[in-house]
C-alpha positions as CSV (number, residue, x, y, z in Angstrom):
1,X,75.2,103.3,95.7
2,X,78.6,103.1,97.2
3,X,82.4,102.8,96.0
4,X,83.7,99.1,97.0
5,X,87.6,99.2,97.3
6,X,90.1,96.1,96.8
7,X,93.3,94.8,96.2
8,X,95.4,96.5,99.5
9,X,97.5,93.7,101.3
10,X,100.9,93.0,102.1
11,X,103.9,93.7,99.9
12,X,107.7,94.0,100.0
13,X,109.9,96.8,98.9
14,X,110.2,97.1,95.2
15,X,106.8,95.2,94.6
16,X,103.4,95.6,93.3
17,X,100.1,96.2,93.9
18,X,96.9,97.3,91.9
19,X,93.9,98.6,93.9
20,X,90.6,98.9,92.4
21,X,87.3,100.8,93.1
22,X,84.0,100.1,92.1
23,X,80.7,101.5,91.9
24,X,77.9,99.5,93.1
25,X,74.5,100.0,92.2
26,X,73.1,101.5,88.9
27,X,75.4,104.2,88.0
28,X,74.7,106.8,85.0
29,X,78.1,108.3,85.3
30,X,81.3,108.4,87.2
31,X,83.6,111.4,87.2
32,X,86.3,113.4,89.1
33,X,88.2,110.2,90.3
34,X,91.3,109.8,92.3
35,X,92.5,108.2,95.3
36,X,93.9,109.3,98.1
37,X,96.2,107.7,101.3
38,X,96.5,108.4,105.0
39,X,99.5,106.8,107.2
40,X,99.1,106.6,110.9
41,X,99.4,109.4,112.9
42,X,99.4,111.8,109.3
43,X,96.5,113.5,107.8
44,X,95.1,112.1,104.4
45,X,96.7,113.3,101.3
46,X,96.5,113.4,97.7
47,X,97.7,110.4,95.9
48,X,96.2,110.7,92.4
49,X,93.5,112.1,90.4
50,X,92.0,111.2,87.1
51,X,89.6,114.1,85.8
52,X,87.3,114.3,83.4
53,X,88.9,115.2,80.8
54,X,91.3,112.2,81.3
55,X,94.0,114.3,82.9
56,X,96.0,112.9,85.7
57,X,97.5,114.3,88.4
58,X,99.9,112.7,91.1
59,X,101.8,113.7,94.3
60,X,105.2,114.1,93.7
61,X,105.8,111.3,96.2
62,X,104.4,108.8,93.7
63,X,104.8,110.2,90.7
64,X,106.2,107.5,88.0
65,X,105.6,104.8,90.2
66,X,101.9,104.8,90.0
67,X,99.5,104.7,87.5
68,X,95.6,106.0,88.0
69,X,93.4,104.4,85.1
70,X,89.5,103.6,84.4
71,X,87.5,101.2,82.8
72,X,84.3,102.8,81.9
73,X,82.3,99.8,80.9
74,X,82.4,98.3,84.2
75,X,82.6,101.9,86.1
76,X,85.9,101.1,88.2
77,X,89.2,102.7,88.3
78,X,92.6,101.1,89.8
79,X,95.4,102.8,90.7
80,X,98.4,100.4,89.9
81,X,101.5,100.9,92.3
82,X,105.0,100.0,91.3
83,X,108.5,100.0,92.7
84,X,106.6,100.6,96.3
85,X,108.3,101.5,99.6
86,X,107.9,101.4,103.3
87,X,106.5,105.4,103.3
88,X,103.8,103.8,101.0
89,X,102.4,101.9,103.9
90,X,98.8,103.8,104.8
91,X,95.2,103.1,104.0
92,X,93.9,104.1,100.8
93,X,90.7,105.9,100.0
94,X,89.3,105.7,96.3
95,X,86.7,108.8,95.9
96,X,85.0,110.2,92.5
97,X,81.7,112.2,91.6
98,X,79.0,109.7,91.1
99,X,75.8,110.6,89.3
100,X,73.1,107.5,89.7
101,X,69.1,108.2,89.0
102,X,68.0,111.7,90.9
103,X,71.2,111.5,93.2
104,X,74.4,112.9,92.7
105,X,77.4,113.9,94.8
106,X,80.9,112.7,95.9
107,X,81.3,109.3,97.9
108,X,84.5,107.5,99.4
109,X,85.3,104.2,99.5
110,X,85.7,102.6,103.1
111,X,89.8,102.1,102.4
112,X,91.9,99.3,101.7
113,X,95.2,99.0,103.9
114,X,98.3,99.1,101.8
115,X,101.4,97.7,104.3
116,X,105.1,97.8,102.6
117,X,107.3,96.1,104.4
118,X,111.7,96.3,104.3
């Protein structure tokens, strides 16, 4: 069982990008999702969450520009970026709560570079 991203790759300013994460393997449920970024040289941060109770939550840094969604049939979630910029530029880390026969716990995708250029 593991979380496969996609989607990162090179973009101008003011373009788009949607990334997705999928859960491999026979999954009974996927919770807790969200995505998170780290730039070189800069500690990982919080980009976005989706929770289970289909609240979001984004940094302020992003906020209206992306969008965090899920498609539960195929148990993947994207994080669609808009409008992007050069600070967006980092690799991104999809992570969520995955439940899957007797196992259970929190796994993170291997990251997908994002590069934004001016």
């Amino acid at each position: 069982v593991q979380l496969v991203e996609s989607g990162g790759g090179l973009v101008q300013a003011g373009g788009s990008l949607r990334l997705s994460c999928a859960a491999s393997g026979v999954i009974y449920s996927m919770n807790d999702m969200g995505w998170y970024r780290q730039a070189p040289g800069k500690q990982r941060e919080l980009v976005a969450t989706l929770n289970d109770d289909n609240s979001t939550n984004y940094a302020d840094s992003v906020k209206g520009r992306f969008t965090i969604s899920r498609e539960n049939a195929k148990n993947v979630f994207y994080l669609l970026m808009n409008s992007l910029k050069p600070e967006d530029t980092a690799v991104y880390f999809c992570t969520a709560f995955l439940i899957a026969g007797r196992l259970s716990g929190r796994l993170w995708g291997q990251g997908t570079l994002v590069t934004v250029s001016s």
